[in-house]
C-alpha positions in Angstrom: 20.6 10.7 -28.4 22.5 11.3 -25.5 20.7 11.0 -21.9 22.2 13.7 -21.0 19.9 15.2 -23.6 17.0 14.3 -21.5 17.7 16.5 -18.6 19.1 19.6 -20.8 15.6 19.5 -22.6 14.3 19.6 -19.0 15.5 22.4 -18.2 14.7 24.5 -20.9 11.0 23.9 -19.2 12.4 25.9 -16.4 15.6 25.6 -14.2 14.2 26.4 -10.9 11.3 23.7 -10.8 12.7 21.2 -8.4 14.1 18.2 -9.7 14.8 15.7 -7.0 14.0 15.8 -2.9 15.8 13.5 -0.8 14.9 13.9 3.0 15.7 17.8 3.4 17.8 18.1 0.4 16.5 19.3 -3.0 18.1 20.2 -6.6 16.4 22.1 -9.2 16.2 21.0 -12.3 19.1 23.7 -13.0 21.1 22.8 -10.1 20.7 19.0 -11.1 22.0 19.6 -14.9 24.7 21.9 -13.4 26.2 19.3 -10.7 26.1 16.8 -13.3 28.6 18.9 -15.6 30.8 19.7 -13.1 30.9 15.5 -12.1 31.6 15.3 -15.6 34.3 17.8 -15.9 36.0 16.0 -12.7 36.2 12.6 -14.2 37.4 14.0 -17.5 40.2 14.9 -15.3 40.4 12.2 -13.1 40.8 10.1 -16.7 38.4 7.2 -15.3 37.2 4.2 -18.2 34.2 4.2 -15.4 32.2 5.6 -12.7 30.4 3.3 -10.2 28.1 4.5 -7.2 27.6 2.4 -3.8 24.8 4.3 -2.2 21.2 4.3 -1.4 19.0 6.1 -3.6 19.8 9.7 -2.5 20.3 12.9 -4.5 23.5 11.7 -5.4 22.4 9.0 -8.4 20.7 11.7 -11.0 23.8 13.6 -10.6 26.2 10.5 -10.9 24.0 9.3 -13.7 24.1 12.4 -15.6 27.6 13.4 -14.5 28.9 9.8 -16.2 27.2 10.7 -19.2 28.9 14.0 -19.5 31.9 12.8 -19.2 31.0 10.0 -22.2 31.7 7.1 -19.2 29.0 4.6 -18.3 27.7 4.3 -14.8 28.1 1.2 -12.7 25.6 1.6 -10.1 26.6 -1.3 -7.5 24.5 -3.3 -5.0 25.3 -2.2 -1.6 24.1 -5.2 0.0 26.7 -7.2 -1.7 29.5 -8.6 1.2 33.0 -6.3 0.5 34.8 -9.5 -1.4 32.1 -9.0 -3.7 31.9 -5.5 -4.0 35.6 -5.4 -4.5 35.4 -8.1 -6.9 32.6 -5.8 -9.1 35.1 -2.8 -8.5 37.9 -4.7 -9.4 36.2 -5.4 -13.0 35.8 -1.8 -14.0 38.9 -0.5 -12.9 40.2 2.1 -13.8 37.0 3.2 -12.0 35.7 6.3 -10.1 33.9 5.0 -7.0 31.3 7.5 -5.3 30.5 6.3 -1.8 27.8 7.5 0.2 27.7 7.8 4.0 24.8 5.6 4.2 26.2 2.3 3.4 29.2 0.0 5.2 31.3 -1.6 3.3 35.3 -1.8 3.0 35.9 -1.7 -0.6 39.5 -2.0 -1.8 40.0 -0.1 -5.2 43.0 -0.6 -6.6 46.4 2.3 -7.7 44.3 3.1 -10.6 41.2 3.4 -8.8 39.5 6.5 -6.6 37.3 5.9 -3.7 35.4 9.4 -3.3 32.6 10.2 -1.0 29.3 11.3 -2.8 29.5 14.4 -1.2 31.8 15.6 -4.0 29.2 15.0 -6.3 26.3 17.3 -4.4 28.3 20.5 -3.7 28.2 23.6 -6.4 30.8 23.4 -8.9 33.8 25.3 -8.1 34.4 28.8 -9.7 35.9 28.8 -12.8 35.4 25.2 -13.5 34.8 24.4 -17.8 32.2 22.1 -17.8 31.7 19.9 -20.7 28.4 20.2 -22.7 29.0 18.2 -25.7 27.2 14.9 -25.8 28.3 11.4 -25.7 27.8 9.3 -28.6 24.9 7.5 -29.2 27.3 4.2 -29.2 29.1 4.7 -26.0 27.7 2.9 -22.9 25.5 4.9 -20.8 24.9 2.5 -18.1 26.8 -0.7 -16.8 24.2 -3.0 -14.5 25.9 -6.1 -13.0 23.1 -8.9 -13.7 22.1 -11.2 -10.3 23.4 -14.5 -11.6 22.4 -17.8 -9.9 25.8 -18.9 -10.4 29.2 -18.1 -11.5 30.4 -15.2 -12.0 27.6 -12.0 -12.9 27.5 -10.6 -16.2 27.8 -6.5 -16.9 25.0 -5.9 -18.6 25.7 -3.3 -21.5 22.7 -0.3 -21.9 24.0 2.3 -24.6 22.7 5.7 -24.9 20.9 5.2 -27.6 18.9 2.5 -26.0 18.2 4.3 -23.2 17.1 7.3 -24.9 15.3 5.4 -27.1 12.8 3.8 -24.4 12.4 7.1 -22.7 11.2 8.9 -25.5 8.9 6.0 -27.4 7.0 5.6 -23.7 7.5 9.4 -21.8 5.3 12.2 -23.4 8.1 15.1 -23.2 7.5 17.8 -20.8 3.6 16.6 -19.9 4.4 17.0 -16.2 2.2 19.3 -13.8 3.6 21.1 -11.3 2.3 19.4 -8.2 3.1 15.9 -10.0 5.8 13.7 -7.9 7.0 10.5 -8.1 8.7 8.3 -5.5 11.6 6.5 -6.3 11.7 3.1 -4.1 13.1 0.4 -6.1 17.2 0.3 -5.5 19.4 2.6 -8.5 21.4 -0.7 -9.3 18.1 -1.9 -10.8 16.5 -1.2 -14.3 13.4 0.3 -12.5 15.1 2.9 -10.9 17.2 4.3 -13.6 14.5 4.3 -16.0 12.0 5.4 -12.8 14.9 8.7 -12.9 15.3 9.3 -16.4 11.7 8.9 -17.6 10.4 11.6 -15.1 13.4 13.7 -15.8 12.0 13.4 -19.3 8.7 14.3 -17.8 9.6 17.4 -15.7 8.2 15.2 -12.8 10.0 16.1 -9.4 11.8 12.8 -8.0 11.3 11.6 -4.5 14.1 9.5 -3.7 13.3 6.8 -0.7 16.7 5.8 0.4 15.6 2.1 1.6 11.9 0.3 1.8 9.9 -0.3 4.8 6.3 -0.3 4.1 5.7 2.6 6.7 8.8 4.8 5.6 7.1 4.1 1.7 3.3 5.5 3.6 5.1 8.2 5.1 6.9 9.2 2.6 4.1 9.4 0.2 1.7 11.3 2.4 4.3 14.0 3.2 5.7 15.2 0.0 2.2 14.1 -1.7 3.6 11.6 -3.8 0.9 11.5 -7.1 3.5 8.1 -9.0 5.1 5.7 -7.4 6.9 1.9 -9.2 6.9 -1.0 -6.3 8.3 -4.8 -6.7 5.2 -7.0 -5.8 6.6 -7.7 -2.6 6.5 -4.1 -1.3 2.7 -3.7 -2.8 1.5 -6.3 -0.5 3.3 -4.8 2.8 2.2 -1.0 1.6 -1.6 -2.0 1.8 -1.1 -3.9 5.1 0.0 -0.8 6.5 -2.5 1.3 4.7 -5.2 -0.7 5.8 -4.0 -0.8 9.7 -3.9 2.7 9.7 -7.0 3.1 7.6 -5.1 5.7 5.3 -6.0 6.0 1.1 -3.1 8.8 0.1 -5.6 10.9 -1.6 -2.9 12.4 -4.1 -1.6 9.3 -5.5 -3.0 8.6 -8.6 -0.7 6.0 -10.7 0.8 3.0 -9.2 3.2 1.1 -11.3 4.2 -2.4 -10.2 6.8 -4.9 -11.8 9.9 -6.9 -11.6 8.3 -10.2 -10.6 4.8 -12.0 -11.1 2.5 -10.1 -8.8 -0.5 -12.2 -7.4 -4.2 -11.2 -8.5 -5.3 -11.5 -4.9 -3.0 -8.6 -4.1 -3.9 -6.6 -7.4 -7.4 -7.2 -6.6 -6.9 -5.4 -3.0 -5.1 -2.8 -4.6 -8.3 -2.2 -6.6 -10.7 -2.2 -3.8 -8.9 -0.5 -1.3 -7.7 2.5 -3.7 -9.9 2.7 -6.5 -8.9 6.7 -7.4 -5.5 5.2 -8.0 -4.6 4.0 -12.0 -2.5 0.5 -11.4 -0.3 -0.2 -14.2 1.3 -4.0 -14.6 5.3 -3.0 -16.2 7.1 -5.6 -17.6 10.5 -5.5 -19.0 14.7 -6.8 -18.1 17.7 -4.8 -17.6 18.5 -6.1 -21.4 15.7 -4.3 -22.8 16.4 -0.9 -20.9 13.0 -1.9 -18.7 9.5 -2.1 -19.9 8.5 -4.2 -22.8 4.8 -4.9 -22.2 2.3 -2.8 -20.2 -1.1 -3.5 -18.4 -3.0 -0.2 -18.6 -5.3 1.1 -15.6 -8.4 0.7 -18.8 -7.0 -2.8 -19.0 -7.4 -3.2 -15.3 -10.7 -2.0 -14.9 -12.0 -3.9 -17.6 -10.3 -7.3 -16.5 -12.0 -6.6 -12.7 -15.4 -5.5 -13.8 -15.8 -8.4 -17.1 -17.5 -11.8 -16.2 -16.1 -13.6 -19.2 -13.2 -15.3 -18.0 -10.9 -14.5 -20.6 -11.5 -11.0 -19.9 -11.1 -11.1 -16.5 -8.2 -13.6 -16.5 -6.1 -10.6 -18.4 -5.8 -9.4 -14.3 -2.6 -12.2 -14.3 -1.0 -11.1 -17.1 1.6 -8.4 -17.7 -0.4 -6.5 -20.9 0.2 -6.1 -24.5 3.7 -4.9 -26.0 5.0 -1.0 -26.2 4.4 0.8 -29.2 8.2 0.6 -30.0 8.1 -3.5 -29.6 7.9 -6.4 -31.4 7.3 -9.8 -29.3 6.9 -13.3 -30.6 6.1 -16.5 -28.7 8.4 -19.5 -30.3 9.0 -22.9 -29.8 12.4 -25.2 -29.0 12.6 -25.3 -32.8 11.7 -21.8 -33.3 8.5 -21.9 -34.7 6.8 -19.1 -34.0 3.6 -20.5 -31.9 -0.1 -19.0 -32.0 -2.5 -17.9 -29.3 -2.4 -20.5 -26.3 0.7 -21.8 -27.2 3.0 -21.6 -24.1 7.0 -20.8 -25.4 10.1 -18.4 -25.1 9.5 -14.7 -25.1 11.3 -12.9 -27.9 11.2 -9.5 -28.6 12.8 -7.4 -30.8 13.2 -2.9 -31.0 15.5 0.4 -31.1 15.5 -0.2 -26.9 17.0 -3.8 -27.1 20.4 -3.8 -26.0 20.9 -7.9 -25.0 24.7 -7.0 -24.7 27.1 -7.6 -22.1 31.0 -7.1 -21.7 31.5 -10.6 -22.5 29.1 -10.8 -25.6 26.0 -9.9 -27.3 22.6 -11.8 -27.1 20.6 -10.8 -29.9 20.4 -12.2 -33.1 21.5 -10.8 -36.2 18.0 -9.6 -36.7 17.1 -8.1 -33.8 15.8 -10.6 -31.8 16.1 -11.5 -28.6 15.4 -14.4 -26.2 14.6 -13.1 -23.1 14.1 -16.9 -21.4 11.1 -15.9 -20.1 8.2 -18.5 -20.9 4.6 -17.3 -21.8 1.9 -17.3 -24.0 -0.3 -14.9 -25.5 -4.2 -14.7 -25.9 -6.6 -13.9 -29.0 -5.7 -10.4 -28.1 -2.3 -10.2 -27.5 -1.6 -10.0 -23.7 1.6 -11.6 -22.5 0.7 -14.3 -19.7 4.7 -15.7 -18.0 4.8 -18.7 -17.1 8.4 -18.4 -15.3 11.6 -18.8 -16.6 12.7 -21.5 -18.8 15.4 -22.6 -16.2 12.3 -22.9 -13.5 10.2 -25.4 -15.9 9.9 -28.7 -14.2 10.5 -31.6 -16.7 8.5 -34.7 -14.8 8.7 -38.0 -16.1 9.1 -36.1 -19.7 6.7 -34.0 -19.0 7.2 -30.1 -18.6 5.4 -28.6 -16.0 5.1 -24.7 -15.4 5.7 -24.3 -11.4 3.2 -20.8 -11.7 0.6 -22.8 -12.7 0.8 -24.6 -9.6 1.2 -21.7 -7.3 -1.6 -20.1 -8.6 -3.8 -23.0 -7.4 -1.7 -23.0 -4.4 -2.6 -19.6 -3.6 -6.2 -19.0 -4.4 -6.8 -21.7 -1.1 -8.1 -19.3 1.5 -5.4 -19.9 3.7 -2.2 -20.0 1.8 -0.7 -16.3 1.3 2.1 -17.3 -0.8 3.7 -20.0 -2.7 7.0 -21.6 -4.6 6.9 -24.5 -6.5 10.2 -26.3 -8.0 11.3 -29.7 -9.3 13.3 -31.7 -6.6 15.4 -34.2 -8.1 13.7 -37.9 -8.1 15.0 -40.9 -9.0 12.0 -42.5 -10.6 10.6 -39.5 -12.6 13.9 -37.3 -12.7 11.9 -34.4 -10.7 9.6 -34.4 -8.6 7.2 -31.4 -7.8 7.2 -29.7 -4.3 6.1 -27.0 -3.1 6.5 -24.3 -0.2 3.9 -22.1 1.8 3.2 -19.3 3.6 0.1 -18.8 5.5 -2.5 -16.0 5.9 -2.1 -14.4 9.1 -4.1 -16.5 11.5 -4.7 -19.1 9.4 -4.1 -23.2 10.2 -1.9 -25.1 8.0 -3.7 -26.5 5.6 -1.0 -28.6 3.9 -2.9 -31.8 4.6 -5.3 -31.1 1.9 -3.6 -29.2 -0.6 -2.8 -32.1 -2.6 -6.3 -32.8 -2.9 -7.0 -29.4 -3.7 -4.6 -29.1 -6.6 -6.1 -32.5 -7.9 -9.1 -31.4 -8.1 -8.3 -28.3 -10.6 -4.9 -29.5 -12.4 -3.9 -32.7 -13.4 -2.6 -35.4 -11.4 1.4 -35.0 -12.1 0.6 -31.4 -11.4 0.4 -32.4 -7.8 2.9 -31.5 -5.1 4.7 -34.6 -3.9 4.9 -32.8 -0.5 4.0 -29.0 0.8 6.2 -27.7 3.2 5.4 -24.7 5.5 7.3 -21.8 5.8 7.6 -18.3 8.0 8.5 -16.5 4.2 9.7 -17.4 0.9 12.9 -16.1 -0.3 12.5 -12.7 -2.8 15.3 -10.7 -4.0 15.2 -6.6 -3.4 13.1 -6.6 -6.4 10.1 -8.9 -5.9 11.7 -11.7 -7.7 11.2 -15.2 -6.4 14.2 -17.1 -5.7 13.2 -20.4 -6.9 17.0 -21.8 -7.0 17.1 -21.3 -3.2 14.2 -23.1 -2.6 14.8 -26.0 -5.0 18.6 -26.7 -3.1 17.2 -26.5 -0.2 14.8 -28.9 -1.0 17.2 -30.9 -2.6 19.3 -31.9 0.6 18.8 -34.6 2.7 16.4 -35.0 5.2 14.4 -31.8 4.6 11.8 -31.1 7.1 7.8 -30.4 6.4 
């Protein structure tokens, strides 16, 4: 139950299918498993508690991901766009640590006596003659993966992922081996997020070839995909919209592509709905799931897709904004403050509960003693069982004693013909404790509406649903993975004197 398991199964498919391609650089899926060992067998020696890599997603993670696992250490993949205090804060946390560096990011990292600051070169190279490489497995137990989690404040938890729960999501959602040969997949989404690790260990599971983009632009991600005929491909909702902008100006459909995985953040059915039209030979899949739960918890099938776009009964078709029904391998309830586990319709905390669950960091474990886990998502589920979010549980505006989901505003907000995108948040107010706001971006070419917006929400949500005041804005704040950061809005907001 090792993940190092994964990739020796994968190369008893065959060694010399290529494994990962990374601008002119390729491994085999031989080459891959055999760099990995030999990483392994150095930080045996080097008698690191950790590895961590700073780099962009180049050949260097599957080996460093792999390598840490045959050396039964867990890998810290760190965010390179962190400012060096930071970074050597992170480092300082997993000494005594193994840092792999690659020539693609800046950043002065001080590592302390114990520590070794190594370029990721040493991890591409072929292993030196005569070198033992370990190829035992690590225990199911042992941490495979360390992910620092993007707090809002304070310090950021490590995030705990074992093998086994790793392994666990891999094989209950990745049909071993069912790979073509022409299949590839590109890897866009940063390796110090969920998406990418699992992104590299599913298709290793797969036999898929791995097409690593070292950093997004919508044209580089087009480019990219059209040259090495890229058939799968995960984005963050932000990158979706951009990639059909581009696709559209240059009147391009990338003919090979065939499944398009999105997730990490609530994606807008105006911009799944363009996906649909403008490639309709591609399958669009809606993944849910949080570095707890090793990634995807709930999926929205391309069947589930088509049927949502071409029903007429609302419910149906309203199934377009959600984020699908759980993984065979997942139990999810919808409770209450007290909790009650609630019915269809019944908006409340997302729990779930399986063998892929970790909820564990360094500092302590989240999950209940049986099984369970509060992912502080809020949602509710229809007749059928798809998941609708409703944001996080920290987002919720409480208004005069009233809770109020902000993404039920912004998807009023957004479905006005000029507004492109929209945050809502709860500003502190004297009178009613918070006050709803929100903040807009507008369709290119379009005139600010703002002026009748209020009226426009009045008319389809209730009156304390209402935006106090709109303010317009050039772009909305989004982490590297698509989600929206509400906090920064809300304080700035919050200060004096704001402008609309």
């Amino acid at each position: 139950m090792s993940i190092l398991m994964l990739l020796t199964m994968a190369v008893e498919l065959g060694a010399d299918r290529v494994a990962v391609t990374a601008g002119d650089e390729q491994l085999t899926y031989g080459e891959l498993l055999d760099r990995s060992r030999a990483l392994g067998a150095q930080l045996r020696e080097q008698g690191a508690d950790n590895a961590a890599l700073l780099d962009l997603n180049t050949a260097a993670f599957p080996v460093a991901l792999f390598g840490a696992a045959a050396a039964g250490v867990p890998l810290a993949p760190l965010n390179y766009r962190l400012a060096d205090e930071r970074l050597t804060e992170a480092v300082g946390r997993l000494s005594p640590v193994a840092v792999y560096q690659g020539p693609g990011v800046s950043s002065r990292v001080a590592v302390g006596a114990a520590d070794a600051l190594l370029p990721t070169t040493a991890l591409l190279g072929a292993p030196p003659a005569g070198t033992e490489l370990p190829d035992d497995l690590a225990d199911p137990e042992s941490p495979a993966v360390l992910l620092f989690t993007s707090g809002t404040t304070g310090t950021p938890k490590i995030a705990i992922l074992r093998h086994r729960h790793l392994f666990s999501y891999v094989t209950s959602t990745v049909e071993f081996g069912h790979a073509g040969p022409e299949e590839a997949i590109m890897v866009s989404v940063p390796n110090y997020h969920i998406a990418g690790i699992s992104s590299v260990l599913g298709s290793v599971f797969a036999g898929r070839r791995i097409v690593q983009l070292p950093s997004f632009s919508p044209e580089a991600w087009v480019d990219t995909a059209a040259r090495e005929q890229v058939t799968h491909a995960m984005v963050v909702p932000t990158m979706l919209a951009r990639i059909l902008d581009v696709l559209e100006e240059r009147g391009e459909t990338l003919p090979a592509l065939r499944h398009l995985s999105y997730g990490g953040g609530r994606m807008p059915v105006p911009v799944v709905e363009r996906a649909v039209g403008m490639l309709p030979h591609v399958d669009l899949v809606n993944a849910y799931g949080l570095t707890e739960t090793s990634s995807t918890v709930t999926i929205l099938g391309p069947q589930d897709h088509r049927d949502a776009i071409a029903s007429s009964d609302p419910v149906v078709r309203a199934r377009l904004g959600s984020v699908g029904r759980p993984v065979p391998s997942i139990e999810l309830e919808i409770r209450d403050h007290d909790g009650r586990v609630l019915g269809p319709g019944e908006i409340g905390e997302v729990f779930v509960r399986g063998e892929q669950v970790a909820g564990e960091y360094t500092s302590h474990t989240a999950v209940a003693d049986d099984g369970w886990y509060a992912t502080r998502d809020q949602g509710h589920v229809d007749t059928d069982g798809f998941l609708f979010l409703r944001g996080r549980a920290d987002d919720i505006i409480v208004r005069g004693g009233e809770n109020i989901s902000p993404e039920e505003v912004e998807d009023v907000l957004v479905s006005h013909p000029a507004v492109a995108a929209a945050a809502v948040v709860g500003v502190p107010d004297e009178e009613w404790g918070e006050r709803v706001e929100a903040v807009i971006v507008l369709e290119r070419g379009a005139a600010d509406p703002s002026a009748e917006l209020t009226g426009w929400v009045r008319e389809r949500l209730r009156s304390t649903r209402v935006p106090s005041a709109v303010h317009l804005r050039d772009e909305l704040p989004f982490n590297e993975t698509g989600k929206l950061l509400r906090r920064v809005v809300r304080e700035e907001l919050s200060r004096v004197g704001v402008p609309s």
